[in-house]
N, C-alpha and C positions, 0 to 999 in steps of 0.2 A: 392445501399445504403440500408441499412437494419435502418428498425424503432421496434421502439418493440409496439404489439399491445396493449390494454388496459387489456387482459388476459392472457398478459405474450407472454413469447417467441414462435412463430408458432413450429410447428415439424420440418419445416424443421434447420428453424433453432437452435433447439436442435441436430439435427443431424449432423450441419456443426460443433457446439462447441464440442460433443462427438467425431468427427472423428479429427479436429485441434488441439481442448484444449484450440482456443480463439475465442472470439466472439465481432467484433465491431457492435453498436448500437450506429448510428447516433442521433442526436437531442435528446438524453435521454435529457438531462435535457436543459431547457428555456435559454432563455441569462440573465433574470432576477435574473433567481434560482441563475446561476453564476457569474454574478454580485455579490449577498449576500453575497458566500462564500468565497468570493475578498474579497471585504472589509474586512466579519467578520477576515479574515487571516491579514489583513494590521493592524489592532484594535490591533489584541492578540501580532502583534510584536512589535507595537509603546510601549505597555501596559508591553511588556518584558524588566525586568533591569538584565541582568547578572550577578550571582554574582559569580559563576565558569562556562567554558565554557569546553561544550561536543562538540566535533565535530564526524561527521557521516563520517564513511568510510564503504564499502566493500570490500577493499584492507586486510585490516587487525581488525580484529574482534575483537584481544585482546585489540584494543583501546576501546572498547564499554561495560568494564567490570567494568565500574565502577558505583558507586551506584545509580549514575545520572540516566543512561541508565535504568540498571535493573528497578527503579523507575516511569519511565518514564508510565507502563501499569497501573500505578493509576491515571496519574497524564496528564495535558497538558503541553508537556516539549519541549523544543528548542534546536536544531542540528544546528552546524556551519559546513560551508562549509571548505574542508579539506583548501582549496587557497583561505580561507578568511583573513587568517593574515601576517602579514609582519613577518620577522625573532624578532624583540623585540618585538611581540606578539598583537600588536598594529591591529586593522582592518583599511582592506589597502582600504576601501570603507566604505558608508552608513550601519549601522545595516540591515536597511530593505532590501540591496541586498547581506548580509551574511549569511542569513539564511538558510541553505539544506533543513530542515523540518521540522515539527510541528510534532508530536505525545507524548504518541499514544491511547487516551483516548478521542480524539476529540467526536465521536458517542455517547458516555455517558455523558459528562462533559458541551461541549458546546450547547446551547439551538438553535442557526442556523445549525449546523454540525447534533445535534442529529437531529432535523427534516428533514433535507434531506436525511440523510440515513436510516431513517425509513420510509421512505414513501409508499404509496400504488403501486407503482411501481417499488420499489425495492423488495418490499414481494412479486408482481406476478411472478419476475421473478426468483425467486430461490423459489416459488412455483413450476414451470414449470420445474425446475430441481432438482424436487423431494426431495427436504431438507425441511422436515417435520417440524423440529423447529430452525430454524436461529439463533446461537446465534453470532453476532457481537463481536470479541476477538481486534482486534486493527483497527486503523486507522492512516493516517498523512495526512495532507497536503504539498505537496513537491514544492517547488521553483523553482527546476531548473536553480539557478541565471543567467544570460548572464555573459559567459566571465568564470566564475570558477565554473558551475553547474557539479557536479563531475558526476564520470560513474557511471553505479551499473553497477555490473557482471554478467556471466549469471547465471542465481540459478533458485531455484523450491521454491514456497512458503509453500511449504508442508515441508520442511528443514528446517524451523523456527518455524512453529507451527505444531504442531503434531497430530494428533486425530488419535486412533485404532477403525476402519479402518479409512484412509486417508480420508477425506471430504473438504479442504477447496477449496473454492473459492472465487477469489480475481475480485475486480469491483474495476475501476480505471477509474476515469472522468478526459477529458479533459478541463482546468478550461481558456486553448489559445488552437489557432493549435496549434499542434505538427507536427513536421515536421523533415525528414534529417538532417535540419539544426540545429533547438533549442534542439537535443537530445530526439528524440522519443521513443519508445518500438520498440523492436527488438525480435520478438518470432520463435520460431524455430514450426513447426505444426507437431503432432503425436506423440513429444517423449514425452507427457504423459502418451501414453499407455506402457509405460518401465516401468512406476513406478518411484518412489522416491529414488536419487543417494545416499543418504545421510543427516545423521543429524545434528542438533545443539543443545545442551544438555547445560542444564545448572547443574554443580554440586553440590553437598551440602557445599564446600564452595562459593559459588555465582561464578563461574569464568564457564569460558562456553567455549567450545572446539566443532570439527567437530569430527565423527565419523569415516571418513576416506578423501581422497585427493578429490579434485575437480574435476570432468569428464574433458574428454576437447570433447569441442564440435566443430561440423565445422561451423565453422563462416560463411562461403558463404551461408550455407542451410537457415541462418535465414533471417527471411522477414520482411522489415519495417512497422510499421502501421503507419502510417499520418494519422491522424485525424483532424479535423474539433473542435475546440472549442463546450464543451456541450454532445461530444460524452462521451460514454460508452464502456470499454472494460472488457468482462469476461475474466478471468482469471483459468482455471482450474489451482488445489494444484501443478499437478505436470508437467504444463506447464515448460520450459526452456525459461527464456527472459532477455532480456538485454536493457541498454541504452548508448551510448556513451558521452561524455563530454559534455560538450553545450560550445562552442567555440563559437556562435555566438551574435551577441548585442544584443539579444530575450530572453526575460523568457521564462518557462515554465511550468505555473503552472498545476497542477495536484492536486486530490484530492483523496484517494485509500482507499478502506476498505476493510478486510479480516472476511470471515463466518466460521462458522464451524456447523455441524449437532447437534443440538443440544439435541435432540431425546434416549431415555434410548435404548444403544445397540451401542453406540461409548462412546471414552471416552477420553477427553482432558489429553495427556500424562503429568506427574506428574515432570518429569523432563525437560518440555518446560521454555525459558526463559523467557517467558512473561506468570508474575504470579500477579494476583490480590489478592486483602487483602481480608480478610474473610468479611469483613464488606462493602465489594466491590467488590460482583462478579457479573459474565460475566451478560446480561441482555438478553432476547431474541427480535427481533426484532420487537415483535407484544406488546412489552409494551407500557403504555400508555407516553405521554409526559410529560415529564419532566414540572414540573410547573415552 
């Protein structure tokens, strides 16, 4: 079981994330802490009225092109699950277990999210792996609903968000166990040091496309993480992982946030699709709190 110390990650364990590309850290956060981020998540969905509905896929991206999504990096916005509705469009269940995810603005917007992700322990540890100025570009809260929690596919998060040179790294807390059953992470170890298979571009008419086809990877080499409720999993940009469906009667909440170097000598590509207003950019992680 790995803990993270109070000055950030040991060497060794930088050394097993540099050679894997992922790193689990048991007990990162309290059951209190994640108790808060429960609730504050049941609050923001009770508090959600629909008035057009985006649903979240990685099956097919071109559903995600519309102005909702794009919008969504200013904003705290709501994702339905693809097998949240019956054929007359109707949800075939309670709102609160329709929901895919929360994003993707959570770390700036919301006053319980932005303090837990700015914490003195999330700055040691991406101290520890050498990102000089942290800036925090998105975040969600994901649901995993039991019964219709859809898969994500395997991908690189270095595909969505972009920085010259590649920097990001992605923290993903377990808000339940995760487990085999309720649709865990599935990470494949070392094919980060390939690099990045490919991109996501958004164009200058707002529609957004891959740069080339999908890798296929071998499924058998990926390894499951079971975690424990409270854990922490790093994330290197150009990790490969995956989740399977959540077919079982179990949530599975999660709560994830992506960095990028924030430091003059990289540079947040111009045509990534997560794009904030001028009058709302990205913030670096060591800002003061939100009043």
């Amino acid at each position: 079981m790995d803990i993270i110390p109070s000055s950030g990650l040991s060497d060794e364990q930088i050394q097993r994330f540099q050679k894997q590309g992922f790193l689990v850290l048991e007990n990162f956060a309290a059951p209190e802490e994640v108790q808060r981020l429960r609730k504050r998540a049941e609050q923001l969905v009770d508090d959600f009225e629909p008035e057009s509905v985006s649903v979240f896929s990685t099956k097919s991206q071109t559903k995600k092109t519309d102005q909702y999504f794009l919008e969504s990096a200013n904003n705290v916005s709501f994702f339905f699950e693809e097998d949240a509705f019956a054929e007359d469009g109707s949800l075939q269940q309670a709102k609160a277990l329709s929901i895919n995810k929360i994003g993707h603005a959570l770390h700036d917007l919301d006053p319980e999210f932005r303090s837990f992700s700015r914490s003195e322990k999330v700055a040691a540890i991406l101290e520890s792996l050498h990102i000089k100025r942290p800036l925090p570009v998105q975040s969600m809260y994901i649901f995993k609903q039991p019964k219709i929690g859809g898969e994500v596919r395997p991908h690189q998060d270095s595909t969505f968000l972009r920085t010259s040179p590649p920097s990001v790294i992605g923290l993903w807390w377990a808000l339940e166990d995760s487990t085999k059953q309720n649709g865990c992470l599935w990470a494949l170890p070392g094919i980060h040091q390939q690099g990045v298979a490919r991109q996501f571009i958004r164009k200058e008419d707002d529609t957004v496309t891959f740069d080339n086809d999908q890798p296929q990877y071998p499924i058998e080499d990926f390894i499951p993480i079971e975690v424990p409720s409270g854990s922490l999993v790093l994330l290197h940009g150009a990790n490969v992982h995956f989740s399977y469906s959540n077919t079982s009667p179990h949530s599975r909440h999660a709560y994830s946030m992506h960095v990028i170097e924030g430091a003059p000598g990289t540079d947040y590509l111009q045509d990534n699709w997560l794009r904030r207003h001028d009058n709302f950019p990205f913030q670096p992680l060591a800002m003061p709190q939100a009043a």
